[in-house]
C-alpha positions as YAML, in Angstrom:
chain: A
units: angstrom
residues:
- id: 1
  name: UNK
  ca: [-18.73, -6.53, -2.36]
- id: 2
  name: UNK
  ca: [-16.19, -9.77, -2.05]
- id: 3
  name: UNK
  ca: [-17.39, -12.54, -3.54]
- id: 4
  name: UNK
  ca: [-17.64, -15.45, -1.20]
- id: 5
  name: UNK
  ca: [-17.05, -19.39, -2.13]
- id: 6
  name: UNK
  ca: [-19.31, -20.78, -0.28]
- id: 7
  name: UNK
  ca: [-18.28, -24.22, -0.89]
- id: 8
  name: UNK
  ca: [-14.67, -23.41, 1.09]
- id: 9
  name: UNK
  ca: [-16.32, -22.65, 3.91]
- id: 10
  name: UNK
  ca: [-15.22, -25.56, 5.89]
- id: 11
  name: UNK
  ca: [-11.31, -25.31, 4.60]
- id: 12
  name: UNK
  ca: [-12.07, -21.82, 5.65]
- id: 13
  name: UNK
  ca: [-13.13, -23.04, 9.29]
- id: 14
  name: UNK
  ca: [-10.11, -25.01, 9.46]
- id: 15
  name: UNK
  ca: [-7.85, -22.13, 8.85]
- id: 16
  name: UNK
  ca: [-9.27, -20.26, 11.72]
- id: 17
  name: UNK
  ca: [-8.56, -22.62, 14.00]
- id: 18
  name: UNK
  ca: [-5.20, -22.39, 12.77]
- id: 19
  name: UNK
  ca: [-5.14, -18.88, 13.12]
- id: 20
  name: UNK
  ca: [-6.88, -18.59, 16.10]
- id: 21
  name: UNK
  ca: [-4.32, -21.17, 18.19]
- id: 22
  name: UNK
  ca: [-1.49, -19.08, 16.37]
- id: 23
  name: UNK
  ca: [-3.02, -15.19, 17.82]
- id: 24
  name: UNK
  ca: [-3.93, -17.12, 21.24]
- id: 25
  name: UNK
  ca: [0.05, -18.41, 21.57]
- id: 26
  name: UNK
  ca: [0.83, -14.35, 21.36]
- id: 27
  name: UNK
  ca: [-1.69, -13.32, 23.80]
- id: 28
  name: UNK
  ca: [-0.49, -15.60, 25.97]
- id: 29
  name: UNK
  ca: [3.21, -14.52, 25.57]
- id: 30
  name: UNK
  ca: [3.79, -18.46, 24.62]
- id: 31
  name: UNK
  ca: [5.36, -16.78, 20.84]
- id: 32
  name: UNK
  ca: [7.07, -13.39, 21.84]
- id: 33
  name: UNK
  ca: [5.88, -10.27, 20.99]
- id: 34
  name: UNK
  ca: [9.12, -7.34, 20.96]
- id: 35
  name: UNK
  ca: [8.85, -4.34, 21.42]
- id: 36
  name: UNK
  ca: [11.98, -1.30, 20.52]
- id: 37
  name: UNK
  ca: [12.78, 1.47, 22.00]
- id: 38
  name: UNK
  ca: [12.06, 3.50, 18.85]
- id: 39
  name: UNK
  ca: [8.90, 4.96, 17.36]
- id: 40
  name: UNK
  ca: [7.58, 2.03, 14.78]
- id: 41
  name: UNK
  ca: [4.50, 2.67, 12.96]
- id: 42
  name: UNK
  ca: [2.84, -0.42, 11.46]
- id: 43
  name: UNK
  ca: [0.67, 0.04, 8.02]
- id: 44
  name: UNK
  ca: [-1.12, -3.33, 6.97]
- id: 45
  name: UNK
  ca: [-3.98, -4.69, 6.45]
- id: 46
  name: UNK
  ca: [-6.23, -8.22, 7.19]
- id: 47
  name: UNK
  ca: [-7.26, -9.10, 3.65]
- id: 48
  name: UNK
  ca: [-5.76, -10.37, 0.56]
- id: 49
  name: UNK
  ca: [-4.90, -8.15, -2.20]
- id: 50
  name: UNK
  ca: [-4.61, -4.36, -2.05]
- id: 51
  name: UNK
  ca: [-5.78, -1.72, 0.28]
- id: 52
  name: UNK
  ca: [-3.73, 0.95, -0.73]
- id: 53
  name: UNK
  ca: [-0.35, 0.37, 1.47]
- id: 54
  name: UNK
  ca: [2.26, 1.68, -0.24]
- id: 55
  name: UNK
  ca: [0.24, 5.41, -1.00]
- id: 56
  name: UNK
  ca: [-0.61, 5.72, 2.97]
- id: 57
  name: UNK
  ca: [3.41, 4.75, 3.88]
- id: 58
  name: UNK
  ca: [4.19, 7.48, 1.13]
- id: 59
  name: UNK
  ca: [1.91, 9.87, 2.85]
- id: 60
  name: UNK
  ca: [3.79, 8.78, 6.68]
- id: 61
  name: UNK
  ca: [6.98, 9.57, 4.33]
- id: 62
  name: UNK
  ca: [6.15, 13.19, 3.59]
- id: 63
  name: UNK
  ca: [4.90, 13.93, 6.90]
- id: 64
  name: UNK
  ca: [7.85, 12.42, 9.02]
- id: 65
  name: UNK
  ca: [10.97, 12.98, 6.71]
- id: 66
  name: UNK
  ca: [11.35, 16.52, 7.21]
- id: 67
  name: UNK
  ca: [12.32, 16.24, 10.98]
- id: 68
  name: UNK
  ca: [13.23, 12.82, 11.05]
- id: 69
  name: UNK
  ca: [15.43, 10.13, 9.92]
- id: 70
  name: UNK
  ca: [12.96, 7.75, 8.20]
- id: 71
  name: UNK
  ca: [13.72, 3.78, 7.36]
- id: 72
  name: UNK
  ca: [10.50, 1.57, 5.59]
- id: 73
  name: UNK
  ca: [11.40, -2.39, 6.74]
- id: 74
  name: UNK
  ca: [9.18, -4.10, 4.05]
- id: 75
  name: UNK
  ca: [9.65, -8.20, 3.65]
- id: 76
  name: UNK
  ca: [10.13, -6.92, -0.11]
- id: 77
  name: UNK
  ca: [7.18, -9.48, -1.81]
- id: 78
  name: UNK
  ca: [7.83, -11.87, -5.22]
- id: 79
  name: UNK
  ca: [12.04, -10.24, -4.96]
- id: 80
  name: UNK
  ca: [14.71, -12.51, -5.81]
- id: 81
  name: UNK
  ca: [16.65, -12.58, -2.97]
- id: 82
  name: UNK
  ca: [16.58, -13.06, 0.38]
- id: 83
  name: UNK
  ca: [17.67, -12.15, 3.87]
- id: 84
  name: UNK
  ca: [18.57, -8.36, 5.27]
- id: 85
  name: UNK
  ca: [19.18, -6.00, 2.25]
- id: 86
  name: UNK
  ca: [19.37, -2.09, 2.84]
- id: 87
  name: UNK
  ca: [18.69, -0.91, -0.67]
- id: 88
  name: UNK
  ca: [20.56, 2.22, -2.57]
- id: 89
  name: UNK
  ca: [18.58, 4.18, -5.48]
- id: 90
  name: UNK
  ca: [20.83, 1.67, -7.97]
- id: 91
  name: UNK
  ca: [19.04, -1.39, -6.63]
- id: 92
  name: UNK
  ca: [16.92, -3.41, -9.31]
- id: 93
  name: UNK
  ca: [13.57, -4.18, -8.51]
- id: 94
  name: UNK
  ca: [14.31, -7.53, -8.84]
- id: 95
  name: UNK
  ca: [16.86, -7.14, -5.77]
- id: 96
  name: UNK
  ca: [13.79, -5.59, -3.32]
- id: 97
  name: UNK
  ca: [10.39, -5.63, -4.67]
- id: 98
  name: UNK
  ca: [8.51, -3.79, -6.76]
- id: 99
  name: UNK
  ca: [7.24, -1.56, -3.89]
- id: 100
  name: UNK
  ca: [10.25, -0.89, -1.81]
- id: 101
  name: UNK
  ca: [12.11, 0.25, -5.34]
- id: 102
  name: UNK
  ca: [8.97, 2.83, -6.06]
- id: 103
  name: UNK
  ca: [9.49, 4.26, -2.37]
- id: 104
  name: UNK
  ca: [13.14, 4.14, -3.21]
- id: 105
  name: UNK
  ca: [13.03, 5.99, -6.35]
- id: 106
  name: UNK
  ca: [10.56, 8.30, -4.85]
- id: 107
  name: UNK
  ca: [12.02, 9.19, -1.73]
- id: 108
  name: UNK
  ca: [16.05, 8.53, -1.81]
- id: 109
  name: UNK
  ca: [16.95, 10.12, 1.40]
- id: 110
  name: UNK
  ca: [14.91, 7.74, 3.48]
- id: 111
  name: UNK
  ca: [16.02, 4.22, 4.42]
- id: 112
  name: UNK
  ca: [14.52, 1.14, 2.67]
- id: 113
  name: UNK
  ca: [15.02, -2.05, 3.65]
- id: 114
  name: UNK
  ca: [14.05, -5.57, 2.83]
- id: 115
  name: UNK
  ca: [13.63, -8.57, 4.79]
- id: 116
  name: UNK
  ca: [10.89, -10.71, 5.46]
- id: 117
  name: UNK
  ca: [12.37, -11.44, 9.16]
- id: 118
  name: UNK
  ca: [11.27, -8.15, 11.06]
- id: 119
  name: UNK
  ca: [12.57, -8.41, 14.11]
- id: 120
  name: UNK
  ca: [16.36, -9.09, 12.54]
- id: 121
  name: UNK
  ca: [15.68, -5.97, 10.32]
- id: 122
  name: UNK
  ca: [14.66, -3.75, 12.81]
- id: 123
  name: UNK
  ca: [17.95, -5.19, 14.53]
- id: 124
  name: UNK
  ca: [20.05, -4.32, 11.85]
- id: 125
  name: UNK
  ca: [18.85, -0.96, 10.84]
- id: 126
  name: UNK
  ca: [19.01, -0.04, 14.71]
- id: 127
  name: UNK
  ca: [22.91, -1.38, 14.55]
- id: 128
  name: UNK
  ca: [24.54, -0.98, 10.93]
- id: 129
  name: UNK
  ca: [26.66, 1.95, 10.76]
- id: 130
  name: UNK
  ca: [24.90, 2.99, 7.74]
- id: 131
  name: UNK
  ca: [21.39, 3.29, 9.02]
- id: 132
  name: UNK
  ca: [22.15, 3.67, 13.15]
- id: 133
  name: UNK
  ca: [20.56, 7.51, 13.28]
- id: 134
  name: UNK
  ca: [17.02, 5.92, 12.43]
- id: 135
  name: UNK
  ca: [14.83, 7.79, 14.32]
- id: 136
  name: UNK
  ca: [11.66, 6.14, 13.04]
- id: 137
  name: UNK
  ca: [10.66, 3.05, 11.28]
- id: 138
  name: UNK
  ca: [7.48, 2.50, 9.53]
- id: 139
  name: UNK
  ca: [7.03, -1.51, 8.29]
- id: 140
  name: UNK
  ca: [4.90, -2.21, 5.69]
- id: 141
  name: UNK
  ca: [2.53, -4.69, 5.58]
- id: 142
  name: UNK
  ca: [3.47, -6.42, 9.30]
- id: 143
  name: UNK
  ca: [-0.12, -6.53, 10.42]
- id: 144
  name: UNK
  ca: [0.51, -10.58, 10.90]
- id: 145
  name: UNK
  ca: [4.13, -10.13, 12.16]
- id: 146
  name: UNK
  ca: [3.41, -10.63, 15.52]
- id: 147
  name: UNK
  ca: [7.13, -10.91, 16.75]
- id: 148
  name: UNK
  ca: [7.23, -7.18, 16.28]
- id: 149
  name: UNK
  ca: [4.77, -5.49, 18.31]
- id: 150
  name: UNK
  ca: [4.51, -1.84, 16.64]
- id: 151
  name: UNK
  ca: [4.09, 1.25, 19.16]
- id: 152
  name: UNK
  ca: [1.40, 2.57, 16.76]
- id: 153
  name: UNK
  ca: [-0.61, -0.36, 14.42]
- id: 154
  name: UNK
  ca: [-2.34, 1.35, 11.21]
- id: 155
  name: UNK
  ca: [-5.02, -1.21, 10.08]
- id: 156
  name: UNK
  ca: [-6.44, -0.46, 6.55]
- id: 157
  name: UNK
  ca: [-9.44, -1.21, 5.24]
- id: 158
  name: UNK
  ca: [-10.91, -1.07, 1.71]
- id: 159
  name: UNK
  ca: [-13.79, 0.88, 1.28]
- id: 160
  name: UNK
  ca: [-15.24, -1.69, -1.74]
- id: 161
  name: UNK
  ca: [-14.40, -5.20, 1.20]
- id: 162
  name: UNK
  ca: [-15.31, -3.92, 4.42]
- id: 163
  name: UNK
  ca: [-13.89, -6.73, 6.30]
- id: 164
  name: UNK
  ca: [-17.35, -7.67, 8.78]
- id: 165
  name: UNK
  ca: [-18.99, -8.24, 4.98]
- id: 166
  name: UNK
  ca: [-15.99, -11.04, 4.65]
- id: 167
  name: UNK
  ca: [-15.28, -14.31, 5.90]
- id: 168
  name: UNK
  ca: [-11.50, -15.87, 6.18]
- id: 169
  name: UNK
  ca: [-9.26, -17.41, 2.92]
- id: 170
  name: UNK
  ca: [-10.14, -19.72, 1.46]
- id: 171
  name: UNK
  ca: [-13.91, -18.82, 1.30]
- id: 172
  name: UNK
  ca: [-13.21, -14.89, 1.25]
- id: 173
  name: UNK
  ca: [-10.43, -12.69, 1.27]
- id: 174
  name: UNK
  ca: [-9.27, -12.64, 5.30]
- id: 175
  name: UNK
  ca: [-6.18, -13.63, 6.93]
- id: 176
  name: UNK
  ca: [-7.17, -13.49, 10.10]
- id: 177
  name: UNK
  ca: [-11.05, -12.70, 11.85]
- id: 178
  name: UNK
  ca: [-12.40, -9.33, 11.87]
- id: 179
  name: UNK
  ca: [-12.16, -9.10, 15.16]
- id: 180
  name: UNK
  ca: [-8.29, -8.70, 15.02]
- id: 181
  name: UNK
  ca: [-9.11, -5.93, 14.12]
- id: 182
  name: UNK
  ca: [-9.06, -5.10, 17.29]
- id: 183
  name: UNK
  ca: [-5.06, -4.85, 17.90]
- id: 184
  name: UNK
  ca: [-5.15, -1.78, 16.13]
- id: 185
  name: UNK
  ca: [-4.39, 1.90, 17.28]
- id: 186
  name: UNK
  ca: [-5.53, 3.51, 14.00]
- id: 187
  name: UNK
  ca: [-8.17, 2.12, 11.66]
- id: 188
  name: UNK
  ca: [-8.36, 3.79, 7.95]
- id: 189
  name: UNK
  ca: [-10.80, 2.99, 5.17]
- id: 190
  name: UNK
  ca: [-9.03, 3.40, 2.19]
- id: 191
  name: UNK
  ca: [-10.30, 3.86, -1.50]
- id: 192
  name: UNK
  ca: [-13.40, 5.91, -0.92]
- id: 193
  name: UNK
  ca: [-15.35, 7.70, -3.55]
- id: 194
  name: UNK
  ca: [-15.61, 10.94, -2.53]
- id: 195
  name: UNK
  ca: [-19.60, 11.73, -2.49]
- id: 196
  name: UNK
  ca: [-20.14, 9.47, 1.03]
- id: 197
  name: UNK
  ca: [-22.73, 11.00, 3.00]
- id: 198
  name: UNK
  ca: [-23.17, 11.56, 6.68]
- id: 199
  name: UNK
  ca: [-25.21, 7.89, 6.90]
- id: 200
  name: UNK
  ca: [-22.56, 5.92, 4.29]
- id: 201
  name: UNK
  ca: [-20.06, 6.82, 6.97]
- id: 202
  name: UNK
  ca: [-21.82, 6.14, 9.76]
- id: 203
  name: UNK
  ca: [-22.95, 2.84, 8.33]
- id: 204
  name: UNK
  ca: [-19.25, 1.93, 8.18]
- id: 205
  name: UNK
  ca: [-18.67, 3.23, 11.88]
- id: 206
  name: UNK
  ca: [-21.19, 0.86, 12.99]
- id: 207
  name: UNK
  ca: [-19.92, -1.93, 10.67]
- id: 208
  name: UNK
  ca: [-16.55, -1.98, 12.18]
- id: 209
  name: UNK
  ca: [-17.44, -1.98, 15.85]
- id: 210
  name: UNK
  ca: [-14.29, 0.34, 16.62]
- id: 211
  name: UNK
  ca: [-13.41, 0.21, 20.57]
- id: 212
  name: UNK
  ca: [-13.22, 3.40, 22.51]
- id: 213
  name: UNK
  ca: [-9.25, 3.26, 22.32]
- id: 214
  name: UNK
  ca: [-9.02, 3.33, 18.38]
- id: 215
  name: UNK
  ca: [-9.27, 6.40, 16.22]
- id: 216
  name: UNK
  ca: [-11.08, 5.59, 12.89]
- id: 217
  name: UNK
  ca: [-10.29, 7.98, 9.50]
- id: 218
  name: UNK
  ca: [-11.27, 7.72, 5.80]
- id: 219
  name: UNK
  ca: [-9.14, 8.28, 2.89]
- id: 220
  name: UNK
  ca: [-9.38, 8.95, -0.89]
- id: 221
  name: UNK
  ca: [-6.92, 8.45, -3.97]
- id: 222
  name: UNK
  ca: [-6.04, 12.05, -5.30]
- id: 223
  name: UNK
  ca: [-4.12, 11.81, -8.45]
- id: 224
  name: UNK
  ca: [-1.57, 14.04, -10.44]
- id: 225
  name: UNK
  ca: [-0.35, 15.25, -13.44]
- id: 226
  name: UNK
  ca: [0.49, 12.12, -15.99]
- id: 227
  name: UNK
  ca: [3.98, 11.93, -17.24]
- id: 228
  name: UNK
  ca: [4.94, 9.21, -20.12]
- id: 229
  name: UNK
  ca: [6.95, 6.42, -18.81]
- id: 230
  name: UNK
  ca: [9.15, 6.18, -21.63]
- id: 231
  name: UNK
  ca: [9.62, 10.22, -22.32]
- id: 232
  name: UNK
  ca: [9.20, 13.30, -20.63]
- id: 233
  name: UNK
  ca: [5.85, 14.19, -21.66]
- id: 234
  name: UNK
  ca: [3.22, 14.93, -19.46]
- id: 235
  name: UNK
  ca: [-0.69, 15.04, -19.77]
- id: 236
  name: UNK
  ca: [-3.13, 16.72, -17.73]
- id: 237
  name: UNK
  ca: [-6.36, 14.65, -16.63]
- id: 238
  name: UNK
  ca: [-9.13, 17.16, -18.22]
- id: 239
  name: UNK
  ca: [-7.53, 17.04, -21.71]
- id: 240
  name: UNK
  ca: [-8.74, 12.92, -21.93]
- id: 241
  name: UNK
  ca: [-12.05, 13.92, -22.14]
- id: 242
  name: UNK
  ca: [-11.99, 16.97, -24.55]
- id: 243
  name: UNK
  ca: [-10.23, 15.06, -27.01]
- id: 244
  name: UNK
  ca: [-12.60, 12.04, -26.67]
- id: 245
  name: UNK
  ca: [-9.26, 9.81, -25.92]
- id: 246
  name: UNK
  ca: [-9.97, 6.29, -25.54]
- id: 247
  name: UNK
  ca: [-7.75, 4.27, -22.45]
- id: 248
  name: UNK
  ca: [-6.48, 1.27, -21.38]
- id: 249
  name: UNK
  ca: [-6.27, 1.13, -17.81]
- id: 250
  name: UNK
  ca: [-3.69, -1.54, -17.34]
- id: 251
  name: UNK
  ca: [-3.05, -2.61, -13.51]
- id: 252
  name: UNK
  ca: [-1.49, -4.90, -11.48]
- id: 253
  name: UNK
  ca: [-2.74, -4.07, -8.35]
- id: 254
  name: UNK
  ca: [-4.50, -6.00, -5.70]
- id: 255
  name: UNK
  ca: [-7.81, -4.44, -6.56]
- id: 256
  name: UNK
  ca: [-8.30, -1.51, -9.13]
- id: 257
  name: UNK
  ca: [-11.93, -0.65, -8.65]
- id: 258
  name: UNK
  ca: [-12.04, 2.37, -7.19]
- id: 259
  name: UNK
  ca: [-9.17, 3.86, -9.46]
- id: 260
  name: UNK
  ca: [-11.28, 2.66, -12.21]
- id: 261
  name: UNK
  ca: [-14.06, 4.32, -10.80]
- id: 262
  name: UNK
  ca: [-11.96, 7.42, -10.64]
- id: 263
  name: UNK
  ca: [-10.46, 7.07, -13.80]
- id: 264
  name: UNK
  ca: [-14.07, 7.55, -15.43]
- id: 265
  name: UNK
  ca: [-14.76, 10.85, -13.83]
- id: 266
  name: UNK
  ca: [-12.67, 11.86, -16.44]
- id: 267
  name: UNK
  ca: [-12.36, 10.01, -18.91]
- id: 268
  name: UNK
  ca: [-15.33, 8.36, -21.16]
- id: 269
  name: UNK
  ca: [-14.24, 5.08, -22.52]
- id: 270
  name: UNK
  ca: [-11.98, 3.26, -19.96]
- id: 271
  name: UNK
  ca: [-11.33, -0.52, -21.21]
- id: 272
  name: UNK
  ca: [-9.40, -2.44, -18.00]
- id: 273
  name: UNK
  ca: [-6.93, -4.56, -18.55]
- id: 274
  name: UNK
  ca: [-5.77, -6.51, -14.94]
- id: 275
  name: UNK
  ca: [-3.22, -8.16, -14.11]
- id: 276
  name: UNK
  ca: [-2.77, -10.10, -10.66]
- id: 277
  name: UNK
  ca: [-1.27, -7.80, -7.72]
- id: 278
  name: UNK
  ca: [3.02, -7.95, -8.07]
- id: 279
  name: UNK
  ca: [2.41, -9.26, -11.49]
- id: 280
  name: UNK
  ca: [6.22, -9.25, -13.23]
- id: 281
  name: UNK
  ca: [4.94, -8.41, -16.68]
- id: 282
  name: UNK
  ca: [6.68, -10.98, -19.49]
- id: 283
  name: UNK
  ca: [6.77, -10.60, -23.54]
- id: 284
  name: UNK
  ca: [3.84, -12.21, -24.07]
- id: 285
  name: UNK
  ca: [1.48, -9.74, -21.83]
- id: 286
  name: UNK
  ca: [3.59, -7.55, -23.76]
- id: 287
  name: UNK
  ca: [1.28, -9.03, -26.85]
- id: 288
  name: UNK
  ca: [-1.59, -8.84, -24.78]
- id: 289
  name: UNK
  ca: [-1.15, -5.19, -24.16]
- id: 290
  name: UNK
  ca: [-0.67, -4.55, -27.96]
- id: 291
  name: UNK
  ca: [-3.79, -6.37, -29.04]
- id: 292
  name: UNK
  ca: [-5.66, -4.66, -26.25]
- id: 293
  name: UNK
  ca: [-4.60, -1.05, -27.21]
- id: 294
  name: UNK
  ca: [-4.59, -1.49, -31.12]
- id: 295
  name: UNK
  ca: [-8.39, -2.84, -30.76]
- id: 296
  name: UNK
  ca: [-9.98, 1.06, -29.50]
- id: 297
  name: UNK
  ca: [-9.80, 3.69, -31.61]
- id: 298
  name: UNK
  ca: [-7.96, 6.83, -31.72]
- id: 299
  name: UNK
  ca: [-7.13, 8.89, -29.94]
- id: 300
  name: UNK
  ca: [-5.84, 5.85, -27.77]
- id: 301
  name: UNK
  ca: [-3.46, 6.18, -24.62]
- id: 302
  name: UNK
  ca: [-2.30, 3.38, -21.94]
- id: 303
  name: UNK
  ca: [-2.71, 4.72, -18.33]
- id: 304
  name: UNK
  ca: [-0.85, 2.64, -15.62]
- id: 305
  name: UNK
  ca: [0.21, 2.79, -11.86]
- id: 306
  name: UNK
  ca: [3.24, 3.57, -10.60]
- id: 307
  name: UNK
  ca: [3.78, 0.46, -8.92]
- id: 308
  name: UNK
  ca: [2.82, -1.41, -12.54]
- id: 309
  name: UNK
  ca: [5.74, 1.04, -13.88]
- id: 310
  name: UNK
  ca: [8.57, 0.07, -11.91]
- id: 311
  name: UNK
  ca: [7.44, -3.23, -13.74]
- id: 312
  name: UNK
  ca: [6.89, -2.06, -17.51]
- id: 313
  name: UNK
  ca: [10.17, -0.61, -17.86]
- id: 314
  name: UNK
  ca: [12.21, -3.44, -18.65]
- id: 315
  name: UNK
  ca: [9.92, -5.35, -20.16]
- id: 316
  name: UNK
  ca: [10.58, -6.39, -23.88]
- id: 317
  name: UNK
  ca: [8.59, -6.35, -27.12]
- id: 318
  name: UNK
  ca: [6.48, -3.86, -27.10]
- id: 319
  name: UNK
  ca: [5.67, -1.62, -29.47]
- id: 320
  name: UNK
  ca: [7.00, 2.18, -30.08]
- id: 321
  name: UNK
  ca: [3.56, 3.20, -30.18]
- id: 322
  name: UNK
  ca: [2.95, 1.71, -26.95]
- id: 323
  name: UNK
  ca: [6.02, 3.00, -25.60]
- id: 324
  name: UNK
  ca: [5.01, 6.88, -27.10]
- id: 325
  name: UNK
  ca: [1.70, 6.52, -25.45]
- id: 326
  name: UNK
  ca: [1.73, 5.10, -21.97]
- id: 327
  name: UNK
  ca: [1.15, 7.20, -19.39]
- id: 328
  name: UNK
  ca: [2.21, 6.84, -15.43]
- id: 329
  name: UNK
  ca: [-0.94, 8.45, -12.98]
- id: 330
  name: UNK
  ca: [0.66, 9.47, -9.85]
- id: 331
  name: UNK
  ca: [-1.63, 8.19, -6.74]
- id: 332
  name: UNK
  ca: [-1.79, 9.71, -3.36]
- id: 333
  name: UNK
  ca: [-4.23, 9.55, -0.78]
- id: 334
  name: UNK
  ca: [-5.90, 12.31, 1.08]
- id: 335
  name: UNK
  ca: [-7.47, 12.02, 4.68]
- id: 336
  name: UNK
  ca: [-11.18, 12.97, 4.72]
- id: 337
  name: UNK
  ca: [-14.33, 14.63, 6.56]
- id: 338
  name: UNK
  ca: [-11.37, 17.68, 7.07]
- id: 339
  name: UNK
  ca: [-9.65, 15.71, 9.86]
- id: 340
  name: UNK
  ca: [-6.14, 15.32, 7.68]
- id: 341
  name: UNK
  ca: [-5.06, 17.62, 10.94]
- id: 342
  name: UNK
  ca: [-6.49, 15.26, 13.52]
- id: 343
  name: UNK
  ca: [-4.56, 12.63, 11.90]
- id: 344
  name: UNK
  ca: [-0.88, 13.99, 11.59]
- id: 345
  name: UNK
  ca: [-1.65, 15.23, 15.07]
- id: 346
  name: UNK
  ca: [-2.27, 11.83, 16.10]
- id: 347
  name: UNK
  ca: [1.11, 10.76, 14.10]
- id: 348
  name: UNK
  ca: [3.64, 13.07, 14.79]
- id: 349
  name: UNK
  ca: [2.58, 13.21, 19.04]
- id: 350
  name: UNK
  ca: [3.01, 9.61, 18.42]
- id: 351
  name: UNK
  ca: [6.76, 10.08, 17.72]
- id: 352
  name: UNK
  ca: [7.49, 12.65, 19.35]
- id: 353
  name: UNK
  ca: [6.15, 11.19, 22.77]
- id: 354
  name: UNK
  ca: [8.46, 7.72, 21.71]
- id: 355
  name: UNK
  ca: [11.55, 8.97, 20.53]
- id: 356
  name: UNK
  ca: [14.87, 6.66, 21.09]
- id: 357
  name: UNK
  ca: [16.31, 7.64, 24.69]
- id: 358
  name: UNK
  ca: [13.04, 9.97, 25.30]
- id: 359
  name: UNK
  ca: [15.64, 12.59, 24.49]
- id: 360
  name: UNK
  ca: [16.54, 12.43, 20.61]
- id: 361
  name: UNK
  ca: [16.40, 15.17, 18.37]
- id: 362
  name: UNK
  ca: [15.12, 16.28, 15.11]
- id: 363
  name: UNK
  ca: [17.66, 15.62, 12.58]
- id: 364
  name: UNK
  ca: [19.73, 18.90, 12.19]
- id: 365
  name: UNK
  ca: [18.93, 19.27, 9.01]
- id: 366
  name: UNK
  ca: [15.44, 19.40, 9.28]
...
């Protein structure tokens, strides 16, 4: 449950006025709103802090790259540069984000591009001679964009901050009301534990008041097999708890909860040690992760994100034992209720029904 600061409320009355003036100018056409000839999926979100973006762009990755020329536009948050950059699988983080480098890294055959202008992105990736076959762009986090308006909008929601239980920044965690929620053509509730029963998840139907053009889905973190981030190692889940093994869960996610929650299934003592989402770890949380991993006993093991690794790697001063015993848990999500089907169905008639020209095919290679 979001805590709410009750005492903001009127800063937080002012902002929706703000807001509201701002959504109202789009409506009206006042601000423009483009559209592209080109399937271009949306993924965001309405609240502050993660919802599980970059696993549910990964999962549009799989599904879409094997027929399809793929870009990700992201505006590439806390980088140090700016403007258009189309990245290469020898950019630095520091160059795009720590995001856009995991999906880099991850997938190097798709486009990934930064810049926090979307409509001169799209632009470019739909001109540069480099990226011109695009046949599909998904943006990340764009939910507020409004320049762009996305053929399909994916609005997530976390499971743990349903958003009608929140109220708008600075008294709670919104951007913008729950009820733009409504602009949405797919609503997912991310991060659920998977033992919801028939009433949890009709409690959330009800809670969301989804309109009869919207499909609504639920989705789950699945994880894999560990691997060490400074090694080749790996580690499977179920041997944690045979060998008693004490971890530190270090994050720096928007909101680790539920893989915390997760994490426990398997694993007896869990100590959490979070950092702030995008946190660029320096040598003195490199102290605090020492002193934090030196204080359980043994057996002892750091478990970390993969978003929080693109982020450890470079960082200085810690200690070999550290090094030898930090672990990377891959996170994925899977749809839920058996409908994974339903909602690839729903995706891939999506692009199929918008490709460029209305005649463009598959990439030959798919």
């Amino acid at each position: 449950m979001t805590q709410i600061r009750r005492w903001l409320m009127p800063l937080a009355w002012l902002y929706g006025i703000a807001v509201d003036v701002r959504n109202a100018l789009f409506d009206m056409g006042v601000l423009p709103s483009v559209s592209y000839n080109i399937p271009i999926i949306n993924v965001g979100n309405i609240t502050v802090g993660g919802t599980g973006k970059t696993p549910h762009v990964e999962y549009l990755i799989r599904l879409l790259s094997e027929r399809y020329r793929v870009a990700v536009l992201s505006r590439g948050y806390k980088r140090k540069t700016s403007g258009y950059l189309l990245s290469s699988v020898s950019s630095r983080m520091e160059e795009i984000g720590d995001e856009p480098w995991q999906i880099k890294q991850k997938f190097p055959e798709v486009y990934v591009a930064v810049d926090a202008n979307r409509r001169r992105g799209i632009e470019r990736l739909l001109t540069d001679k480099e990226t011109k076959d695009v046949e599909v762009i998904l943006l990340d986090d764009a939910y507020q964009h409004r320049y762009v308006k996305p053929g399909h909008n994916i609005l997530l929601v976390d499971y743990h901050r349903i958003i009608s239980d929140d109220k708008l920044l600075p008294a709670g965690c919104l951007r913008e009301h729950a009820s733009s929620s409504s602009r949405a053509t797919t609503i997912i509730v991310t991060k659920c534990p998977g033992h919801i029963t028939a009433m949890g998840f009709r409690v959330i139907l009800s809670a969301l008041h989804i309109k009869p053009y919207q499909q609504l889905f639920y989705s789950t973190f699945s994880y894999g097999t560990m691997r060490q981030l400074w090694g080749d190692g790996t580690l499977e889940p179920d041997m944690l708890r045979k060998n008693n093994t004490h971890v530190l869960l270090l994050t720096g996610i928007g909101n680790p909860r539920q893989m915390e929650l997760d994490v426990r299934r398997f694993v007896q003592y869990v100590t959490l040690l979070a950092f702030p989402d995008h946190h660029y770890y320096s040598r003195g949380d490199a102290n605090t992760i020492h002193r934090s991993l030196f204080a359980l006993p043994q057996p002892r093991i750091i478990i970390t994100t993969e978003k929080d690794a693109a982020r450890l790697q470079h960082l200085q001063g810690l200690d070999e034992e550290v090094k030898q015993n930090t672990y990377v848990l891959p996170i994925e999500i899977s749809i839920m209720r058996d409908e994974k089907n339903k909602f690839d169905k729903t995706i891939t008639d999506y692009v199929r029904e918008n490709k460029r020209n209305s005649s463009l095919a598959p990439r030959k290679d798919a």
